[in-house]
C-alpha positions in Angstrom: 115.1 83.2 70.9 111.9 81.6 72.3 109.2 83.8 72.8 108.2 83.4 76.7 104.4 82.6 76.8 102.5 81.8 80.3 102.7 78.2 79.2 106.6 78.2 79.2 107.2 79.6 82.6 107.7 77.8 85.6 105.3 78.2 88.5 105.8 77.7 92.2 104.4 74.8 93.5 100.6 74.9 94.6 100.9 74.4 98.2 104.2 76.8 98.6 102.0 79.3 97.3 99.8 79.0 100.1 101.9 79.0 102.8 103.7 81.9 101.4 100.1 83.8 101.4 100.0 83.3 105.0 103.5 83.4 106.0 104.9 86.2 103.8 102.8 88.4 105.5 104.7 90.4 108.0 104.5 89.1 111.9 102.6 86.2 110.7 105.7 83.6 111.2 106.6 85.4 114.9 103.1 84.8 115.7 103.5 81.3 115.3 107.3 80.8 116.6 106.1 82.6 119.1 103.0 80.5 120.4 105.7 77.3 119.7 106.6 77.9 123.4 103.0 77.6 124.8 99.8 79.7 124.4 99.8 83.0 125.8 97.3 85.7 126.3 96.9 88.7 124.1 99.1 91.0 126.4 102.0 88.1 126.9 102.2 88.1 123.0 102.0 91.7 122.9 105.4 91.8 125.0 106.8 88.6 123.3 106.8 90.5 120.0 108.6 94.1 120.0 107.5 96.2 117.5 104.0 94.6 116.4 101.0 96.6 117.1 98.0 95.7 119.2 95.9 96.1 115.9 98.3 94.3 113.7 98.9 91.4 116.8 95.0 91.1 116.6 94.5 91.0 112.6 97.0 88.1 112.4 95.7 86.2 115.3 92.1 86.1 113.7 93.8 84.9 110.2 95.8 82.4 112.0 92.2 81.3 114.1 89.9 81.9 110.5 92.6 79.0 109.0 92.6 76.6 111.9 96.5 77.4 112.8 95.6 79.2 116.3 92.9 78.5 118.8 91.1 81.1 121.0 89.5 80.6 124.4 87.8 83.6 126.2 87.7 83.6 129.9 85.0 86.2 130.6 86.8 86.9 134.1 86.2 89.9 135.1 88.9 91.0 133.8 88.1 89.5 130.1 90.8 87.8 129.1 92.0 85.7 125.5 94.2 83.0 125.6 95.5 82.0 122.2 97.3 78.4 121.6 98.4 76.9 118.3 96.3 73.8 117.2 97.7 70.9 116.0 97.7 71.8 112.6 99.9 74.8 114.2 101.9 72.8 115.9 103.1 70.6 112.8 104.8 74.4 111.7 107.3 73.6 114.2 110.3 71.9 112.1 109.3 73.8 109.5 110.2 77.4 111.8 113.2 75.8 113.4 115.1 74.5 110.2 114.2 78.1 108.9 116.2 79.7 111.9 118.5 77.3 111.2 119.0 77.9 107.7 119.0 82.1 108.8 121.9 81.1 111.0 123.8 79.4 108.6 123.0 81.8 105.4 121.7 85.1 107.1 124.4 85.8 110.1 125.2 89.5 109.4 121.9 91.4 109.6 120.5 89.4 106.2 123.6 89.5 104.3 124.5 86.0 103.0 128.4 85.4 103.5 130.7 85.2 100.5 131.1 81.8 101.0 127.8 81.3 99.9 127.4 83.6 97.5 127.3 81.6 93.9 
């Protein structure tokens, strides 16, 4: 038997990594499905998204803005409002989203259970 060292085991690819450190956090990837209809403002995403919090809704926004996913224009009003949009780089998450809810409608249709059929 072959001792396992760092040097034998396989690691995920560089980029995938990335993505996953952005998108593996929760509401991150609703965020941006979300704003794949259009941009909204802060309250419009607010009700888009049940179950987020404003807190939460506002933490992710300013990662997706800090990594140039999401854009955000003020319009001091009165009232002051925040419109976020996705950016181009945003944008080109599109295909990526929908053959993901395409692959959860073909693999995940019960709730997250993969059907037998499946099942290896």
């Amino acid at each position: 038997m072959t001792d396992a060292t760092e040097h034998s085991c396989k690691q995920a690819d560089a980029g995938v990594t990335r993505v996953f450190g952005l998108f593996g956090k929760r509401w991150t990837g609703l965020i941006v499905a979300t704003l794949t209809n259009g941009g909204g403002n802060f309250a419009e995403l607010r009700r888009a998204i049940p179950g987020i919090s404003e807190r939460m809704l506002s933490d992710r926004l300013s990662e997706l803005a800090a990594v140039g996913l999401v854009s955000r224009e003020v319009d001091p009003g009165p009232p002051l409002r925040v419109f976020y949009r996705l950016t181009e780089g945003g944008e080109a998450m599109e295909p990526a989203l929908k053959a993901l809810g395409a692959w959860a409608e073909t693999y995940l249709p019960d709730g997250g259970q993969c059907p037998d059929r499946f099942r290896t």
